[in-house]
N, C-alpha and C positions, 0 to 999 in steps of 0.2 A: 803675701802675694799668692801663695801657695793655696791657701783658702778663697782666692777671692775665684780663680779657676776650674776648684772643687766645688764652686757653686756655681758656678758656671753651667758644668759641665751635665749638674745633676739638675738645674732648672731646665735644661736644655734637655733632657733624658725625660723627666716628668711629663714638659709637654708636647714631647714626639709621641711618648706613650698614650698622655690623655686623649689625643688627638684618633689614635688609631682607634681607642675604645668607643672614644664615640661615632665616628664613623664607619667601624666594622658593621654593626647592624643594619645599618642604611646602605652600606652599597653590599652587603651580602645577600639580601631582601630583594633589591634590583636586580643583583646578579640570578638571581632562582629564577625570579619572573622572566629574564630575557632569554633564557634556555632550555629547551625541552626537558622534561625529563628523560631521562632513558627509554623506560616502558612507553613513553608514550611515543617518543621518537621512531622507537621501536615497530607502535603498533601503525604509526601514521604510514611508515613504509610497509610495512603486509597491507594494508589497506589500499596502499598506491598503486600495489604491483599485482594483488591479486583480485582487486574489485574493477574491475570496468566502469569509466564512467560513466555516467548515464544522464537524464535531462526528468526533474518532478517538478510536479504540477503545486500548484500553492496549495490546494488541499493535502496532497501527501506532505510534505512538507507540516503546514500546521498540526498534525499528529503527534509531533513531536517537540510537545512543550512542558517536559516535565524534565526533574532533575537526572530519571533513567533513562533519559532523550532527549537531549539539547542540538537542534537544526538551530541554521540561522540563515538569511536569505541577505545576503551583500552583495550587489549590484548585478542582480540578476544571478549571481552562484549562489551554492548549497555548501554548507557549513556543519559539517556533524563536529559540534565541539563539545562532548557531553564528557568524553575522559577529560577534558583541560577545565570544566565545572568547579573542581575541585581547589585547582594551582590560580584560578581567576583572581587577580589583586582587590576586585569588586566584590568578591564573594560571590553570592548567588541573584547580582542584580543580572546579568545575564540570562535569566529566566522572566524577568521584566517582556521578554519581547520573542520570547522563544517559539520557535513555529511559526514563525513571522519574518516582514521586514524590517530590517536593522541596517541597511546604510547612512541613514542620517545618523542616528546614535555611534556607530561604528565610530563614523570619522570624527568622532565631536573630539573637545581637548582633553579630555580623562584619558584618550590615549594615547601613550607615545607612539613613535615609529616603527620601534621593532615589532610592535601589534600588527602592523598590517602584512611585513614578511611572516608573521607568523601564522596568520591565518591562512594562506596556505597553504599550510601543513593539515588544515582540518578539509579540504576541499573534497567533495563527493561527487559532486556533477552542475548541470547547467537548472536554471527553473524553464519549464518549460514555458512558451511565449502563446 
């Protein structure tokens, strides 16, 4: 009886274990992507408090369609997201559309929810009309 408990015990220990192993990566991965980093947390607040906002034109904007300057134009706001380039779960398909408009792509299903409170964190001003 003694054995049958001690196997019990240690099937039940295996696949508590196996379980975390394989889902540690997958929600640790999720977990990176739905939180700032520091630095950039960081810089998003010097950027808030010490930039004014201001309102560009779609050619300034398109200027900045490279990986040293990632704008993005979502519903009418400007998006400098060229620090978050990096942390992008997409890679560098974000420059697909860079210096441009990106509200339809924006909202398509490759993004979750926490993408859209997050974007403004990147926020710089209005496009001008």
């Amino acid at each position: 009886m003694e054995n049958i408990w001690m196997s019990i015990l240690v099937a039940i220990f295996l696949a508590v274990g196996l379980s975390l192993l394989l889902l540690y990566p997958a929600l640790s991965a999720r977990a990176d992507h739905g939180r700032l980093s520091k630095t950039t947390a960081e810089n998003a607040a010097v950027q808030t408090s010490t930039k004014e906002k201001r309102s560009y034109t779609v050619e300034e904007v398109a200027k900045h369609n490279s990986e040293k300057s990632v704008w993005l134009i979502v519903k009418n706001k400007v998006y400098d997201v060229t620090e978050y380039l990096s942390e992008h779960p997409g890679g560098e398909s974000m420059l697909n559309n860079a210096g441009g408009e990106n509200t339809k792509g924006f909202y398509g299903p490759q993004h979750p929810r926490w993408a859209y409170e997050r974007l403004e964190d990147f926020f710089i001003g209005d496009l001008k009309q």
